[in-house]
Structures are given as C-alpha cells and as structure tokens.
C-alpha positions, -999 to 999 in steps of 0.1 A, spaced: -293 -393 88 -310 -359 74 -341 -383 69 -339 -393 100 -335 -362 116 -366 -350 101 -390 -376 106 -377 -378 147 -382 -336 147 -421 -340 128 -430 -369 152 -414 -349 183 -435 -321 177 -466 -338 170 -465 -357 204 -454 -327 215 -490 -305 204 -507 -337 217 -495 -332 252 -496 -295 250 -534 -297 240 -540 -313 279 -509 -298 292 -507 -256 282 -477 -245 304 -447 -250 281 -427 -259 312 -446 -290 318 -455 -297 283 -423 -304 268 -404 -328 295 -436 -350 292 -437 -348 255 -399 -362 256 -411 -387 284 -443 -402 262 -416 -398 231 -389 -423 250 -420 -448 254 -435 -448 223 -399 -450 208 -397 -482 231 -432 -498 222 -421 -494 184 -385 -510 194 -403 -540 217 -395 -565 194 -361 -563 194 -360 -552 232 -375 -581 241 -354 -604 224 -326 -585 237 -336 -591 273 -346 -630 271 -313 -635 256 -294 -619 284 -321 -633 308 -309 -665 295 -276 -663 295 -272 -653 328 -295 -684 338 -267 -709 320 -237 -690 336 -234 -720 360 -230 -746 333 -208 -722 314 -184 -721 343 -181 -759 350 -178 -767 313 -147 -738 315 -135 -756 345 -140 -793 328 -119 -782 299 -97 -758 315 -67 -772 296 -84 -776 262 -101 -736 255 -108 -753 222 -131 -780 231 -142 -755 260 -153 -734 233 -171 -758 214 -187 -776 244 -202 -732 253 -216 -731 219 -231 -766 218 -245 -755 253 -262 -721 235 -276 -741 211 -294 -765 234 -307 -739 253 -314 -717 225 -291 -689 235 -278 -663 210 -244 -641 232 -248 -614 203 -286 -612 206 -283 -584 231 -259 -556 199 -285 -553 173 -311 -533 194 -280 -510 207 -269 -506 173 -302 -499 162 -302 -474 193 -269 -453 184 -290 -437 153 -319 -428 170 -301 -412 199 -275 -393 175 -304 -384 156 -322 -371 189 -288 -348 192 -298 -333 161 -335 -326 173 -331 -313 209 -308 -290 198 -327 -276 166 -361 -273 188 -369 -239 191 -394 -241 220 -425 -208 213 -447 -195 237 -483 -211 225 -501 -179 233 -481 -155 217 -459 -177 197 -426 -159 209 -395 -181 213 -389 -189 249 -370 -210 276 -384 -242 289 -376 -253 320 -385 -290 334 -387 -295 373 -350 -284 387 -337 -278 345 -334 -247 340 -337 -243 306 -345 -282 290 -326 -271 258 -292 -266 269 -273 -287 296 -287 -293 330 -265 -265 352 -273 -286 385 -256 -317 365 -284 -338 382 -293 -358 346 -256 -364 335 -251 -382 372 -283 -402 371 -276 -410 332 -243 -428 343 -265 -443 374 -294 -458 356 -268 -468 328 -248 -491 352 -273 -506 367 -299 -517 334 -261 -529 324 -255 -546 357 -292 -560 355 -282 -580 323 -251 -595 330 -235 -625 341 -236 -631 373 -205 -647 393 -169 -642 389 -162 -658 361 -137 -643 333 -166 -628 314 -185 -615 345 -154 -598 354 -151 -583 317 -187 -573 317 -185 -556 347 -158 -533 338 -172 -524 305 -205 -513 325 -187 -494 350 -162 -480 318 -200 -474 300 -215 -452 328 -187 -435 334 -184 -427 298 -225 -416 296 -219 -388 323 -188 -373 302 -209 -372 276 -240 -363 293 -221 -338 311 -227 -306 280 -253 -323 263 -291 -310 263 -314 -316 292 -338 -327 269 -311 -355 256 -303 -370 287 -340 -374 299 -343 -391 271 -315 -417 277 -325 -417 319 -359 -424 307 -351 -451 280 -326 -465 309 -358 -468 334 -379 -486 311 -353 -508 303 -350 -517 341 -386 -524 342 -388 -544 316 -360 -570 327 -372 -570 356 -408 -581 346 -391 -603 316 -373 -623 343 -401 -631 358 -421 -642 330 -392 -667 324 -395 -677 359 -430 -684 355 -418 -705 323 -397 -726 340 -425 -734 365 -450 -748 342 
C-alpha cells in the first residue's frame, strides 16, 4: 500500500501543477485537479469498467428468462440452478463479472484516504501552506461542514447501483435492491468525516459510472438491432 500511496500522491500532484498552470487560484485549481484525476483514473480502469457494465447490462436483459426457468423448476432449485448457468453460458453472461473492478477499486480509494489527507495544499505565489476551498467546501481537505458531498455520495451510489441491477421482483432483484439501499446508506456514514476532497472523488467516479451505463446500454441496443 506504501507504494501505492506514493505513486497516487506523485501522479495527484502532477495533474495537479498541470491544471494549476491554466488554472492559478488554488481554490479552483485543486477540485478540478481531483475531477481530471477521477477520469483519468477511469480511462486507465475502462477495460475492466466496461466489462463490468456489459455484464450487468446483460444480465439484466436475461432476467425475464431467469424468472420463468425459476418458475419452470420451482420445485427442483437444483436443476433450476443448472438450467441459470446453462442460460449464462448461452448468452455469454459472467454474474461475478461486475466484483473484480470494485475490488480493484477498494485499493485505490483507501489509497486516496491516504493522499487527500497527507496533501498539504501551498500558496503558488508565496509557497505558504493554506486552505483550499472548492465551490460551497470550505476547506477541500477536511470534511465538507455543509454535509452536501456525504448526501450526494450516498445519492449517486444508489442510483449507479440501481442502474445495474436486475430489474423485476424477483428473489435477487429484491436482494440487490437492499444491498444498494444498505450500500448508500453505508457511503454517507462513511462520507460523513471523511475529506472533501475524498468524497468528490467517489461522487465523481459515481457520475461517470452513470454515464457510462447509460451510453453502454445503448450500444447493446444498437447490437441487438443489427
């Protein structure tokens, strides 16, 4: 992690000279360094995000099939089971495709903890150590005092959640959507006393995120059109 940590703090602060060469006011300059940091972190995760989001883009396409080969073998779970993964197969669905970019996630963001906090924010013309602040943050290095971030942390959490799973009301629908609602709720307790700067992060991330199902669904619209 101490690598880690490191490398995120060296390639924070040289986005973060980048932007301040256009961008002089301190105040500005650092909430859009974090901002271009979220996407570039995202670009270098697309990959992964992308196969991510087909997969759930995909599974919630087969959820009606799902449900009446639960309700064909309703009294056999076993054959159920088998008759679900036979259907995956076919259709070339992996349900675990969506963990490995969240695991691959955790690090970065518990790494981010690490680097928000250690950022000792200096005035570029006299190169004293001051206090940022980012449109209503006060000061983008400790938590946000208006509480704004932590609420729309839990907000965009729910609903790139809700975005990517399965629709009806079906066992696992049901199951999903408490675990997203359980999620958010979670994000703003933790949200709630950590750095500004870390929870624009994670809205930001969340935002892309939304974007990008959104424009992968239609992509496998257009797919199925051909």
């Amino acid at each position: 992690m101490n690598f880690l940590n490191a490398g995120l703090t060296r390639f924070f602060e040289f986005i973060h000279s980048g932007v301040q060469f256009v961008v002089s006011n301190p105040n500005y300059s650092y909430g859009l360094a974090i901002i271009l940091f979220t996407l570039i972190i995202r670009i270098i995760l697309l990959p992964l995000n992308i196969k991510q989001t087909r997969s759930q883009v995909k599974l919630q396409e087969i959820q009606p099939e799902i449900k009446k080969l639960q309700e064909k073998y309703k009294n056999d779970p076993q054959k159920s089971q088998q008759e679900i993964m036979k259907l995956y197969k076919e259709k070339g669905v992996n349900p675990m495709g969506g963990c490995l970019p969240l695991i691959i996630q955790l690090p970065i963001l518990w790494a981010l903890f690490y680097v928000f906090r250690t950022i000792n924010p200096v005035d570029p013309v006299t190169n004293q150590s001051i206090t940022v602040s980012f449109l209503w943050v006060k000061n983008l290095f400790s938590y946000d005092q208006l509480y704004i971030l932590p609420i729309l942390s839990g907000i965009t959490t729910y609903l790139s959640s809700l975005m990517m799973a399965p629709k009806g009301d079906s066992v696992q629908a049901k199951q999903t959507s408490t675990m997203n609602i359980g999620m958010a709720i979670f994000m703003v307790f933790m949200a709630w006393k950590f750095t500004a700067a870390l929870v624009l992060y994670w809205v930001t991330n969340n935002l892309i995120q939304m974007g990008q199902t959104v424009l992968m669904r239609k992509l496998e619209m257009k797919k199925e059109d051909v």
